[in-house]
C-alpha positions in Angstrom: -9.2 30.0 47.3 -9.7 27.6 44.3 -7.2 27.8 41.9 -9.4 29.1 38.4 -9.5 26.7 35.4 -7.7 27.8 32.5 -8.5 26.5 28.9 -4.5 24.9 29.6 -5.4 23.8 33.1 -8.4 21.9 31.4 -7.1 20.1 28.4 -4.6 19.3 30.1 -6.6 17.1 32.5 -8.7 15.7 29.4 -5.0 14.6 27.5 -5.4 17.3 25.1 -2.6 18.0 23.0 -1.5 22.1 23.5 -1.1 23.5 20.2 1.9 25.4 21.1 3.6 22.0 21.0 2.6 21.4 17.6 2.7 25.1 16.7 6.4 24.8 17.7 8.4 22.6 15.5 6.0 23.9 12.6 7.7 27.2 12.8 11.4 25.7 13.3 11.5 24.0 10.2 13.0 25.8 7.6 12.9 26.8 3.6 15.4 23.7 3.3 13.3 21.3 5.0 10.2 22.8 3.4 11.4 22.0 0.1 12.9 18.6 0.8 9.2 18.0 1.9 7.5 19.4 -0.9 10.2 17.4 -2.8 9.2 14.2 -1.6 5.8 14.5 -2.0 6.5 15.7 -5.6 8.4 12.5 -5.9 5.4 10.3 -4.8 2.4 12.3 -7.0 5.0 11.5 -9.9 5.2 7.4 -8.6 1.9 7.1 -8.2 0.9 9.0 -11.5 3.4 6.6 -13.1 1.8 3.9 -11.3 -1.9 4.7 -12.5 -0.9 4.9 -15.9 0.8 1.3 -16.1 -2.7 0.0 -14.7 -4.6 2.3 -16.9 -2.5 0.4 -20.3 -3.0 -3.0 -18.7 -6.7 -2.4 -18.3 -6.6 -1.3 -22.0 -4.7 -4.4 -23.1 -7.3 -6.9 -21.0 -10.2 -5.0 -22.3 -9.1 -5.3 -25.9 -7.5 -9.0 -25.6 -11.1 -9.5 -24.3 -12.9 -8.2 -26.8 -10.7 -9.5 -29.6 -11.3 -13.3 -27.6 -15.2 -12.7 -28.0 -14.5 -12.2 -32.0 -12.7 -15.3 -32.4 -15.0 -16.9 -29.9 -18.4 -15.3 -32.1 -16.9 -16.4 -35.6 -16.0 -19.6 -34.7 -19.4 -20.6 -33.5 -20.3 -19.0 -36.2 -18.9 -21.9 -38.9 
């Protein structure tokens, strides 16, 4: 007799990935590792935030130099 496909049986053949083997370590991690995660992504947001607002104040500083380059630029033409 044939041995019957299981949904295992089958994803297995097609190099599927069982979810209990991701399912797994998930659950073995602890509130300690949780928070050094959560921590460390905390740590990034804040780094990137920091980031974003030094480009944000240099994008400021262009836009007025800029504008304050077309003044001069406009009133000594202007003479």
């Amino acid at each position: 007799m044939a041995k019957k496909k299981t949904k295992k049986t089958v994803a297995k053949k097609r190099g599927r990935v069982k979810t209990d083997k991701l399912k797994r370590p998930a659950k073995e991690m602890d509130a300690g590792d949780m928070k050094k995660v959560r921590g460390g992504l905390t740590f990034n947001l804040q780094q990137i935030q920091q980031t974003l607002n030094r480009v944000n104040e240099t994008v400021t500083n262009l836009s007025r130099s800029q504008s304050d380059a077309e003044k001069s630029v406009t009133q000594n033409l202007s003479v």
